[in-house]
BAVO-198530 format. One record per residue (C-alpha): residue in three letters; x negated, y, z negated; residue number from 0. Coordinates in Angstrom, 2 decimals, padded with zeros to 5 digits. Each point is the difference from the previous one (the first is absolute). Layout:
residues N
   residuo      east     north        up   num
       ALA         X         Y         Z   NUM
...
end
This chain:
residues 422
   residuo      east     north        up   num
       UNK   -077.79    096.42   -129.98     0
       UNK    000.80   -000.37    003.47     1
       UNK    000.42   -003.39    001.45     2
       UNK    000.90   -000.55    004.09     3
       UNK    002.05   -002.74    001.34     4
       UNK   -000.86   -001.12    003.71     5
       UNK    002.60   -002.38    001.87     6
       UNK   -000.41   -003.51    000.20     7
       UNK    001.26   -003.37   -000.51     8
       UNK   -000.51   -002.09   -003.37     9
       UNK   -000.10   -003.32   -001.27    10
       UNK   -001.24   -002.26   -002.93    11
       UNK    000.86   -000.90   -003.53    12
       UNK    000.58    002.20   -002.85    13
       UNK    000.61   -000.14   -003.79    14
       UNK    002.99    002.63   -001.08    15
       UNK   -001.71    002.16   -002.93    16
       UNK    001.06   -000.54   -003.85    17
       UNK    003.34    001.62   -000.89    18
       UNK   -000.33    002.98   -001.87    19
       UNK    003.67   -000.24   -001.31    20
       UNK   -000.89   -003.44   -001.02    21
       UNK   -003.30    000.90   -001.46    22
       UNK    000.76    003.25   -001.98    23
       UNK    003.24   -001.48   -001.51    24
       UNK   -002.45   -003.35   -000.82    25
       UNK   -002.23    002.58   -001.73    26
       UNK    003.11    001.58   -002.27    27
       UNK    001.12   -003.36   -000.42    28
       UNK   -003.59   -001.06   -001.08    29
       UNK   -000.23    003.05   -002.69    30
       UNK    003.50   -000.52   -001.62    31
       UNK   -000.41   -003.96   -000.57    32
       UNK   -002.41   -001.06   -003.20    33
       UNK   -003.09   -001.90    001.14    34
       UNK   -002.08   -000.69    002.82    35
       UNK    001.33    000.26    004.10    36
       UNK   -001.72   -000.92    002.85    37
       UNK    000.95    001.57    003.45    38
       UNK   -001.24   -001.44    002.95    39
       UNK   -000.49    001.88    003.01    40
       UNK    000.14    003.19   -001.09    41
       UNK    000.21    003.31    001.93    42
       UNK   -002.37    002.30    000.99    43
       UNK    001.96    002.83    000.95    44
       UNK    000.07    003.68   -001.91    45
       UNK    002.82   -000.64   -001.26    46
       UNK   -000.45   -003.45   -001.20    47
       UNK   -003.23    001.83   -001.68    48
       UNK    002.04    002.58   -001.37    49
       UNK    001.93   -002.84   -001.57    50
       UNK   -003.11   -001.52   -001.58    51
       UNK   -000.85    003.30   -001.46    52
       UNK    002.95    000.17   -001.94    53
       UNK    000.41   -003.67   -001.65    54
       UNK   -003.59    001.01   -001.33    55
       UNK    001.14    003.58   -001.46    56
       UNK    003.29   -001.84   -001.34    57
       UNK   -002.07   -002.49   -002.20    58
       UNK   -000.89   -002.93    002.59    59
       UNK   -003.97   -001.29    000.74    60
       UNK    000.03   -001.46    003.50    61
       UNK   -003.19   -001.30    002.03    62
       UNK   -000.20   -001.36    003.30    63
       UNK   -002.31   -002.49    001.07    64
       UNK   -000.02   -002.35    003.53    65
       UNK    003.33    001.93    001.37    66
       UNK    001.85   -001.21   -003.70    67
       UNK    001.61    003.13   -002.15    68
       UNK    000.06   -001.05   -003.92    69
       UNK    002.06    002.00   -001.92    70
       UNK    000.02    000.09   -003.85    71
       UNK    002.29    001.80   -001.85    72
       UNK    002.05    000.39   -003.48    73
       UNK    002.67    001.69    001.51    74
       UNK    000.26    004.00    000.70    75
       UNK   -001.96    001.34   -002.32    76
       UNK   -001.59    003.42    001.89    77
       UNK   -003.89    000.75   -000.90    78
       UNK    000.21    003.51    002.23    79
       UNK    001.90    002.51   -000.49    80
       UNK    001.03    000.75    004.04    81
       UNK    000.53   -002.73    002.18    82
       UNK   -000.71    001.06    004.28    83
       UNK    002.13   -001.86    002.54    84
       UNK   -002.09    001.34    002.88    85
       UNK    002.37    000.22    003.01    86
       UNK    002.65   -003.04   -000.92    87
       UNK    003.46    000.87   -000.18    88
       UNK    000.55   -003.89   -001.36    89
       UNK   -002.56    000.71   -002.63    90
       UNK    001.36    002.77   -001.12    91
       UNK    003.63   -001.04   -000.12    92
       UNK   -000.66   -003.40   -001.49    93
       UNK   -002.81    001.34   -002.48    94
       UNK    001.84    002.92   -001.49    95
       UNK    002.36   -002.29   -002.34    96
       UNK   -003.32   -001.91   -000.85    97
       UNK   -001.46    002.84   -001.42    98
       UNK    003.15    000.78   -001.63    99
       UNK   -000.40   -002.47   -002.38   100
       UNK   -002.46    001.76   -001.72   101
       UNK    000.15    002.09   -003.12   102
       UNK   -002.02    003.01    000.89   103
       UNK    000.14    002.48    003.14   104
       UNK   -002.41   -001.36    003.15   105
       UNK    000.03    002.18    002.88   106
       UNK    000.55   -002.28    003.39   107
       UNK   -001.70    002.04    002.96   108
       UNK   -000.50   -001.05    003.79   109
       UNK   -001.20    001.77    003.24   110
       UNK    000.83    000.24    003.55   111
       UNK    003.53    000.41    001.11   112
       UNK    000.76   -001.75   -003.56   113
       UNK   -000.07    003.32   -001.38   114
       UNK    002.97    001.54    001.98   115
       UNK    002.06   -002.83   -000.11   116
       UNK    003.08   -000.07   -002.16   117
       UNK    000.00   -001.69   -003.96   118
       UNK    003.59    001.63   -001.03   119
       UNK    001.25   -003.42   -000.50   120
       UNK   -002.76   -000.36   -003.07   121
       UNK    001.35    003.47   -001.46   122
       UNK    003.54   -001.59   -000.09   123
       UNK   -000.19   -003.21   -000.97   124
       UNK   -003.22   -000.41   -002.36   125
       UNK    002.04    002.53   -002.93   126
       UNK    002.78   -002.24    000.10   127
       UNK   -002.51   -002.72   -001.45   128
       UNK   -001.70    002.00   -002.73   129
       UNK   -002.90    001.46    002.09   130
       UNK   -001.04    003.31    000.24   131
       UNK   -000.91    001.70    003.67   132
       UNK   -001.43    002.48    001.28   133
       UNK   -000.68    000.54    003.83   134
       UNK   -000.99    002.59    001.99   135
       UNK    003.56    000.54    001.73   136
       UNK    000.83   -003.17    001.06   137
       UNK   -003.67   -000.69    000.92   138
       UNK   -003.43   -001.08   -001.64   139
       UNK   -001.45    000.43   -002.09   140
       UNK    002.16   -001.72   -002.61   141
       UNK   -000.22    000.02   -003.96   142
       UNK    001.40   -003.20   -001.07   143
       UNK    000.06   -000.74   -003.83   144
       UNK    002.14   -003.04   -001.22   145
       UNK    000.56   -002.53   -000.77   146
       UNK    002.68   -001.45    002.25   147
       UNK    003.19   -001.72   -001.91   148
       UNK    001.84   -002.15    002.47   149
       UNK    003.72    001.00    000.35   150
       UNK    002.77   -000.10    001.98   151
       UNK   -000.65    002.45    003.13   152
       UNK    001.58    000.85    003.24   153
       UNK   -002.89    001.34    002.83   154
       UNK    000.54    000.71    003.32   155
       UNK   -001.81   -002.35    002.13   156
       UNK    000.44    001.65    003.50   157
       UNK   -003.27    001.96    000.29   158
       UNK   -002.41   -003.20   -000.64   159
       UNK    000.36   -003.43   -001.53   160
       UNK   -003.45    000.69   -001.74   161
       UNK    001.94    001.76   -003.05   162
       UNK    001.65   -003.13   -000.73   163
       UNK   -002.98   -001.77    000.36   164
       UNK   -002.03    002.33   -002.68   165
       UNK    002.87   -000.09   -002.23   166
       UNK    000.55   -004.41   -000.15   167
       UNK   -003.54   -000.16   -000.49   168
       UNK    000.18    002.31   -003.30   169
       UNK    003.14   -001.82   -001.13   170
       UNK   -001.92   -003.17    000.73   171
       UNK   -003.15    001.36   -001.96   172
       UNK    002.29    001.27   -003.23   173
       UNK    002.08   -003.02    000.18   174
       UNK    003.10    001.20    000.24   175
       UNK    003.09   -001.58   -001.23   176
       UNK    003.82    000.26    001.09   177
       UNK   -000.86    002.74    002.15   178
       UNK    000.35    000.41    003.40   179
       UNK   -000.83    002.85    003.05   180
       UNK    002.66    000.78    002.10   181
       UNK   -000.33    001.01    003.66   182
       UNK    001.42    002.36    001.93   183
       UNK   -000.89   -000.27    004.24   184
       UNK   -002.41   -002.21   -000.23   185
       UNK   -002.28    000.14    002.94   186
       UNK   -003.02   -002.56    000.60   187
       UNK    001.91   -003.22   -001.11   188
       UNK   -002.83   -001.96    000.83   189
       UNK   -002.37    001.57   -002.03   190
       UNK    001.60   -000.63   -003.15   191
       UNK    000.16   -003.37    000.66   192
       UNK   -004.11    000.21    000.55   193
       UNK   -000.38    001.84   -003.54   194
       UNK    002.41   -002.70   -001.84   195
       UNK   -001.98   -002.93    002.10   196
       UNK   -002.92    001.52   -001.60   197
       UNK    000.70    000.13   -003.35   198
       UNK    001.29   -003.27   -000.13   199
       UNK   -003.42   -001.19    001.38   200
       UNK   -001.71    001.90   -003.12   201
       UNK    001.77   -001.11   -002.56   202
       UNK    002.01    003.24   -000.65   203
       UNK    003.90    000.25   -001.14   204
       UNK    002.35    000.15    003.08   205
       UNK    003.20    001.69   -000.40   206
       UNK    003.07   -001.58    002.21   207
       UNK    000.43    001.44    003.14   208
       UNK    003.93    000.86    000.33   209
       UNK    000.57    000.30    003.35   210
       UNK   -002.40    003.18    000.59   211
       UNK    002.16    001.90   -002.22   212
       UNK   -001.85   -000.53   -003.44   213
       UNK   -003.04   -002.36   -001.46   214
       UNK    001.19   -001.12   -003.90   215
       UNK   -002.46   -000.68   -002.07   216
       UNK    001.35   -002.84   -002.72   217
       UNK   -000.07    000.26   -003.43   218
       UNK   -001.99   -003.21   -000.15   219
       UNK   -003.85    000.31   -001.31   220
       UNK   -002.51   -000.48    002.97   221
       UNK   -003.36   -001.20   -001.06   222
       UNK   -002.60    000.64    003.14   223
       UNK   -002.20   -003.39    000.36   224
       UNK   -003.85    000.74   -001.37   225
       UNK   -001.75   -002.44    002.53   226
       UNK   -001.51    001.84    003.08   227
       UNK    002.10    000.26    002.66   228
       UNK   -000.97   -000.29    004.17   229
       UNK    001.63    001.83    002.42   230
       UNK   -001.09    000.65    003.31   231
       UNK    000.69    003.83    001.72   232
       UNK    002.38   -000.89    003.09   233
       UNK   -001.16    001.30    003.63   234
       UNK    001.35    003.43    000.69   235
       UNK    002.93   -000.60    002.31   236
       UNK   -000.13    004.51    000.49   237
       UNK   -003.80   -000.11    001.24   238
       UNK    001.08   -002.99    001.73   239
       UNK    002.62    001.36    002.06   240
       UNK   -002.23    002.06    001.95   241
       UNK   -002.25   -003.10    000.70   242
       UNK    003.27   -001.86    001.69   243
       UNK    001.06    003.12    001.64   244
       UNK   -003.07    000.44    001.38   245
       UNK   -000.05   -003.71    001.40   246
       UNK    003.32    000.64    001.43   247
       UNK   -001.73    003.02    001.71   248
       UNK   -003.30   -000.49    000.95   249
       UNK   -000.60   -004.05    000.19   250
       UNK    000.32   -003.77   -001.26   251
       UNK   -001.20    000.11   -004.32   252
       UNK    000.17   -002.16   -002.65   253
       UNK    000.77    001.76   -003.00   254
       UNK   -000.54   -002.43   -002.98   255
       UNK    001.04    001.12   -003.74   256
       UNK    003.47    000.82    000.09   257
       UNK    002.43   -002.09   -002.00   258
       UNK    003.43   -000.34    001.95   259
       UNK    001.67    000.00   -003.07   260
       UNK   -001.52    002.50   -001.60   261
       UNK    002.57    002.38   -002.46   262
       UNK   -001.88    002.92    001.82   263
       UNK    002.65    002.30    002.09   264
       UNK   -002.63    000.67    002.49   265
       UNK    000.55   -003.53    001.12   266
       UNK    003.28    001.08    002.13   267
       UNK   -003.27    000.93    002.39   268
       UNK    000.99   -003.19    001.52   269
       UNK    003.87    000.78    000.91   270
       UNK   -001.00    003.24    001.81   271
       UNK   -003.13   -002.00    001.89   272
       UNK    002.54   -002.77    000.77   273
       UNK    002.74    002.47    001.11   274
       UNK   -002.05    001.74    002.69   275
       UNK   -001.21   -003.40    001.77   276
       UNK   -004.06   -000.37   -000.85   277
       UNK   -001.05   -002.90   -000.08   278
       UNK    000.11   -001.78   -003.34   279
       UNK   -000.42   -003.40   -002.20   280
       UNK    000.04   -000.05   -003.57   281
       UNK   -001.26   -002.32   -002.38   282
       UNK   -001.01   -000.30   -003.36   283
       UNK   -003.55    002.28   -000.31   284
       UNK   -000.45    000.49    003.88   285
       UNK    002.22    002.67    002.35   286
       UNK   -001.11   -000.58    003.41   287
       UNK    001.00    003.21    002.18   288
       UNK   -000.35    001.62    002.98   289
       UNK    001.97    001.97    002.55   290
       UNK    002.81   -000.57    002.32   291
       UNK    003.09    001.96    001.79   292
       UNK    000.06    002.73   -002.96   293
       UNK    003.32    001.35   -000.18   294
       UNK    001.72    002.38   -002.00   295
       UNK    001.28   -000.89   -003.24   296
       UNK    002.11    001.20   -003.13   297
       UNK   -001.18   -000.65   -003.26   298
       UNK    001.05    001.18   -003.80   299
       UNK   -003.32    001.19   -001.66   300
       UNK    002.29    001.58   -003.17   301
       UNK   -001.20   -003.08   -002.67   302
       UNK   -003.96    000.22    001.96   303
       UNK   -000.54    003.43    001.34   304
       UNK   -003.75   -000.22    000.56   305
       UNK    000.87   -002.34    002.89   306
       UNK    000.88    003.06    001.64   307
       UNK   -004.03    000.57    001.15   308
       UNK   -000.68   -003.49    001.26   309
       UNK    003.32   -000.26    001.60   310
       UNK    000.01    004.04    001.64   311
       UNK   -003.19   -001.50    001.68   312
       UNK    001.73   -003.30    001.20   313
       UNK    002.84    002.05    000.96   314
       UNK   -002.21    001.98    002.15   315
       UNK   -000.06   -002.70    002.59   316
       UNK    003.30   -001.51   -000.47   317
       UNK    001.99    000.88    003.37   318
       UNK    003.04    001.84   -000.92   319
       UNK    000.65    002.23   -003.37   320
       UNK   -000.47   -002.14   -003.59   321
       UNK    002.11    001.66   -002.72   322
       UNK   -001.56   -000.44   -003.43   323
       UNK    002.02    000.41   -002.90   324
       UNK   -001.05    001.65   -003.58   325
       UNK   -001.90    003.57    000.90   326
       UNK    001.70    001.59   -003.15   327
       UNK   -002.73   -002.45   -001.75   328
       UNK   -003.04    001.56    001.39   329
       UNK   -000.04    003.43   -001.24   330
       UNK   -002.12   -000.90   -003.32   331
       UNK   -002.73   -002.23    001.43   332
       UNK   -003.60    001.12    000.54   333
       UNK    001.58    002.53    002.93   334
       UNK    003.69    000.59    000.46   335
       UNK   -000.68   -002.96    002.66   336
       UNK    003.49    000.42    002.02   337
       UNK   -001.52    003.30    001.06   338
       UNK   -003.87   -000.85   -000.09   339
       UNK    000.66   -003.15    002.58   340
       UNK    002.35    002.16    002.62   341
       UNK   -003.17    002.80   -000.17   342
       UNK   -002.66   -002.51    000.43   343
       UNK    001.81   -002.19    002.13   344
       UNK    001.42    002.93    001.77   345
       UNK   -003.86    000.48    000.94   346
       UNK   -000.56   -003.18    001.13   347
       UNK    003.24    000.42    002.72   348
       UNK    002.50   -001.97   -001.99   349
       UNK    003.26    001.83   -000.50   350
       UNK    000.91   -000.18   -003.47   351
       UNK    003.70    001.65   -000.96   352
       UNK    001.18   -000.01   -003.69   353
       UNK    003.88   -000.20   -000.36   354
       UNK    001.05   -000.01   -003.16   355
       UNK   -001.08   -003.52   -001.90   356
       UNK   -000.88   -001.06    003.72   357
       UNK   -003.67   -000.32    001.84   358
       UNK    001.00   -000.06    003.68   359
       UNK   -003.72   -000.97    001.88   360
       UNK    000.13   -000.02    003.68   361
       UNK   -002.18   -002.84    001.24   362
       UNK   -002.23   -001.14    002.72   363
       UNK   -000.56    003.06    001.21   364
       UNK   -003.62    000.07   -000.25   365
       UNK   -002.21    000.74   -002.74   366
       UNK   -002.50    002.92    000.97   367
       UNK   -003.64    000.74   -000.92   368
       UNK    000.38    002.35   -002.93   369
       UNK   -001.38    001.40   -003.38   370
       UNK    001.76   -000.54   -002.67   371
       UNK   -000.02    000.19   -004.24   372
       UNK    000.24   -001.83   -002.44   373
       UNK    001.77    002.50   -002.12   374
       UNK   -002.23   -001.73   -002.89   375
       UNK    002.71   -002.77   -000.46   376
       UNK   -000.85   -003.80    000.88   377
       UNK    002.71   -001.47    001.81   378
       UNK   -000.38    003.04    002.62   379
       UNK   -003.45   -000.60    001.13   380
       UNK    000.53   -003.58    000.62   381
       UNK    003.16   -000.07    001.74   382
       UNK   -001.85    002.74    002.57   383
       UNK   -003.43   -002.16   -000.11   384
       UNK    002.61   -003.29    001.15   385
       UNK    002.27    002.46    002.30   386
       UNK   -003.66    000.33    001.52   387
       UNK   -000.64   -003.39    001.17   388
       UNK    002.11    000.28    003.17   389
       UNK   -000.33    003.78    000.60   390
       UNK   -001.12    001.53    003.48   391
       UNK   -002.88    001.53   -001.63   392
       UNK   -002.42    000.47   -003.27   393
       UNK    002.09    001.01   -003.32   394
       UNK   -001.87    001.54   -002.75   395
       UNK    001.37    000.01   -002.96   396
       UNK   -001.29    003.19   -002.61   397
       UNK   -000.29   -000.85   -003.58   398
       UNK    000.21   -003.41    000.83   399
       UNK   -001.52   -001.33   -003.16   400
       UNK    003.38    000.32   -001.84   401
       UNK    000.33   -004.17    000.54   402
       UNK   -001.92    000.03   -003.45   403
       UNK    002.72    000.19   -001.49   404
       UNK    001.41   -002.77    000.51   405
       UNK   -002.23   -002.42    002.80   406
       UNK   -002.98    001.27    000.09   407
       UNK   -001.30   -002.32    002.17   408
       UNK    002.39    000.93    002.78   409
       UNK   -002.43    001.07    002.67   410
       UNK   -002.55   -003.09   -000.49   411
       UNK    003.21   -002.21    000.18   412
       UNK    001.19    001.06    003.32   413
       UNK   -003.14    000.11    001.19   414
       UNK   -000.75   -003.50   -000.74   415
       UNK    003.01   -000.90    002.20   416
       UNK   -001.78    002.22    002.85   417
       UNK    001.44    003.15   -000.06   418
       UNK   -002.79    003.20    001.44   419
       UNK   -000.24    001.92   -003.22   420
       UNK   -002.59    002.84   -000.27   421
end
């Protein structure tokens, strides 16, 4: 799919899409917990889909009627014998320990660049808690056959917080006791908090969180409450980003959606926008933005690294050279992104120089009429389609219809506000 970006100005209201880190954790949440869960505003995305398709081959019924997600379940009990996570890496990671808890061998599969990203961690860690793996060198497939017995474990949590995440939900769901997960270079604080937020909200037995360093589960019994529980899927503060950025850019939005105190790491959006002068108020539910003198800025992506898309395209007209910290996070996304956003940038004019952990984008020095790819990974085609608004000429972005993933009403969005898109 090609889609073409023509300059212009835009303006208007907006309402940030439905977080699909909030949503797919609400739907693990929703199939570990006894009884009935309703989600309001639920995602739409592939992966939130993906997410959906999962709870049901784990043992949960869900229906959705009026925009409202009900979820019954009796805990993990799997009906299928493989499990797909399409193209999420959060699925996967999170879902893996899920499955683990049950007593015969389900196959978990995906697609996409899923498929060549790296699952050692599961070969290491699952034996130590009484499950048997098999993956295809590091890789999917896997051959999982449990079930899980919570003990006392040491991971590494540098690659992705999403391990952790998997791994307290499983405890949660076998109800551990006196155990706890100790972490070594823990990256994505704020992420944990989100998954611990969440399973307090369901009901679900949360360990204490020691500083980062390790979540103890007590020895106490934890009865989950049987009346149905609401919870309502936050706005996504990572699809949002390239909203603000793009009022910072292009014109004078309203972006409505986006809780200011949201656990979401994404949120630090709102340092970087602040840093680099655009014009911004903040209030509870409504971001009004637009832009002003943009100028360089230096920001630490290491605990949010897919800020890096939204904020190489802010950075593009920043006067001066913004240093982002955290590349070393980027190599096991959708595309090894550090490299993916100098090349596609790179095409667009923008000087892009890796050093190390360092982004180094030189700014302001005008964004050119260009082709460009997608590489097939989300975060890529939007932060071109918003580096577009302001260019000296049409961008067309190739395989543009990787936004599915995870907004995939992107293109109508922006084009609501006024942006040309063809």
């Amino acid at each position: 799919m090609l889609v073409t970006i023509q300059p212009g100005s835009i303006t208007g209201n907006i309402v940030a899409p439905a977080s699909k880190s909030s949503m797919q954790r609400a739907c693990a949440a929703a199939l570990v917990r006894k009884g009935e869960s309703v989600i309001h505003n639920p995602g739409i995305s592939n992966d939130d889909n993906a997410a959906l398709d999962v709870i049901k081959q784990l043992g949960a019924t869900w229906s959705i009627n009026d925009s409202v997600l009900t979820v019954k379940s009796e805990g993990v009990a799997a009906v299928s014998n493989e499990i797909n996570c399409g193209e999420s890496g959060l699925g996967i990671r999170m879902f893996a320990p899920l499955v683990a808890l049950n007593k015969h061998t389900i196959t978990i599969n995906g697609k996409g660049s899923l498929v060549t990203r790296p699952m050692d961690f599961f070969d290491e860690v699952l034996p130590l808690l009484d499950v048997k793996i098999q993956s295809n060198e590091g890789k999917l497939p896997l051959n999982i056959h449990g079930p899980l017995l919570p003990k006392n474990i040491t991971i590494d949590g540098s690659l992705s917080s999403q391990f952790l995440t998997g791994l307290l939900m499983a405890y949660a769901a076998a109800d551990a006791k006196d155990v706890a997960i100790t972490v070594v270079d823990l990256k994505s604080k704020p992420y944990i908090d989100l998954t611990l937020k969440v399973m307090q909200d369901f009901g679900l037995k949360v360990p204490e969180n020691r500083n980062y360093e390790s979540f103890y589960f007590a020895a106490t019994p934890h009865a989950a409450a049987s009346k149905t529980i609401d919870y309502t899927v936050e706005g996504d503060w990572s699809g949002g980003a390239f909203l603000l950025v793009a009022g910072a850019i292009a014109g004078n939005i309203t972006v409505k959606g986006l809780d200011p105190f949201s656990t979401q790491a994404d949120k630090a959006v709102l340092q970087a926008l602040m840093d680099c002068g655009s014009v911004i108020s903040i209030q509870p539910d409504v971001i009004e933005i637009g832009p002003g003198k943009l100028q360089a800025f230096h920001f630490n992506a290491t605990d949010c690294p897919d800020l890096f898309p939204p904020l190489v395209a802010l950075a593009s007209y920043c006067e001066g050279t913004t240093v982002i910290e955290g590349v070393n996070r980027l190599a096991h996304k959708e595309s090894n992104r550090g490299l993916t956003l100098q090349d596609e940038f790179g095409k667009l004019g923008i000087e892009v120089k890796l050093q190390d952990d360092l982004m180094l984008i030189k700014g302001n020095t005008g964004v050119k009429a260009a082709t460009v790819h997608s590489r097939h990974d989300h975060r890529i085609a939007m932060a071109c389609a918003v580096a577009a608004l302001k260019a000296e000429g049409d961008v067309t972005i190739e395989e543009a219809d990787a936004v599915s993933k995870s907004y995939p009403n992107f293109y109508e969005h922006i084009k609501s506000l006024g942006a040309i898109v063809k």
